[in-house]
C-alpha positions as CSV (number, residue, x, y, z in Angstrom):
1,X,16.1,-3.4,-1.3
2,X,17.0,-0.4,1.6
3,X,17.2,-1.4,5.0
4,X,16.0,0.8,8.0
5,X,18.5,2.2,10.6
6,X,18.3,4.1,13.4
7,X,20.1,7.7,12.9
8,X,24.0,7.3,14.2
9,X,25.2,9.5,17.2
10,X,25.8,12.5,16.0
11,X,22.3,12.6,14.1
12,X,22.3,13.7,10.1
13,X,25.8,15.0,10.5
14,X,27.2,11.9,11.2
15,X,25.0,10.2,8.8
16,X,26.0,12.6,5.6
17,X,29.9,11.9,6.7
18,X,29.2,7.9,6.7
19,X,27.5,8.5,3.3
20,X,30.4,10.7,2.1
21,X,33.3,8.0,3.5
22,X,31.2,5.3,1.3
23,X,31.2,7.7,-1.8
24,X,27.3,7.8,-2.1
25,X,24.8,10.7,-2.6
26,X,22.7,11.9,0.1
27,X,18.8,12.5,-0.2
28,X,16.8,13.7,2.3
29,X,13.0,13.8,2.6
30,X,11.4,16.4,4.7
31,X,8.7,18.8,5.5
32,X,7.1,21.4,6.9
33,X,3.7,22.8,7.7
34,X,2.9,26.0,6.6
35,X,-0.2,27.0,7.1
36,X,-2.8,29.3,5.2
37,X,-0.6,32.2,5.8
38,X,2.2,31.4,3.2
39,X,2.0,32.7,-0.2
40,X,4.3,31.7,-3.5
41,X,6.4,35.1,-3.2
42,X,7.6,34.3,0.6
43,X,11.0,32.9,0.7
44,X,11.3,29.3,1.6
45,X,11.3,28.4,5.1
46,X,15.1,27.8,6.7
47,X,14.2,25.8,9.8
48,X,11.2,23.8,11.3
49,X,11.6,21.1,8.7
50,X,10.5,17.1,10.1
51,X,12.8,14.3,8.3
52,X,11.0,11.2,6.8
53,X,13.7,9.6,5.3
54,X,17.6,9.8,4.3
55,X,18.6,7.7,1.6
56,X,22.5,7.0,0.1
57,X,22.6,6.2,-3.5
58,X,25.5,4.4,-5.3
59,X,26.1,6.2,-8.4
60,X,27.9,4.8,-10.5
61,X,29.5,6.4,-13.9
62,X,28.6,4.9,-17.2
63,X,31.1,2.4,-18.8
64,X,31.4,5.1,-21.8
65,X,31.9,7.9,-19.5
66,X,35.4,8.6,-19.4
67,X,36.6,11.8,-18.3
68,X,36.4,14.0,-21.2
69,X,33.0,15.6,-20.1
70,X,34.4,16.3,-17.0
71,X,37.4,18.5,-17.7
72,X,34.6,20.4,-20.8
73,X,32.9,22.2,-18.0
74,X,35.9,23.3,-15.5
């Protein structure tokens, strides 16, 4: 079960480094309003977005894994 946090100083920045230092993934839930005027062939929108949430995730590799799938695709 997550626990809520107030964002560090430094806002998301800060908060993607902590995640990074802890080797977890970063999610981040956000929108933003667009209004009647938007249509499917206008590019996405680049600012004006409102976070929700900002989840790390602990991801783990499979016991199997190993590295040999790894090295295939460099």
């Amino acid at each position: 079960m997550g626990v809520v946090l107030e964002l560090p100083q430094g806002g998301l920045q800060a908060l993607n480094v902590k995640f990074a230092n802890e080797a977890l993934r970063t999610l981040c839930l956000a929108y933003v309003e667009l209004g009647d005027e938007f249509s499917d062939v206008d590019p996405i929108p680049l600012k004006g977005y409102t976070c929700i949430a900002v989840v790390g995730i602990k991801d783990q590799a499979a016991e199997n894994s190993g590295y040999g799938s790894i090295f295939t695709f460099r």
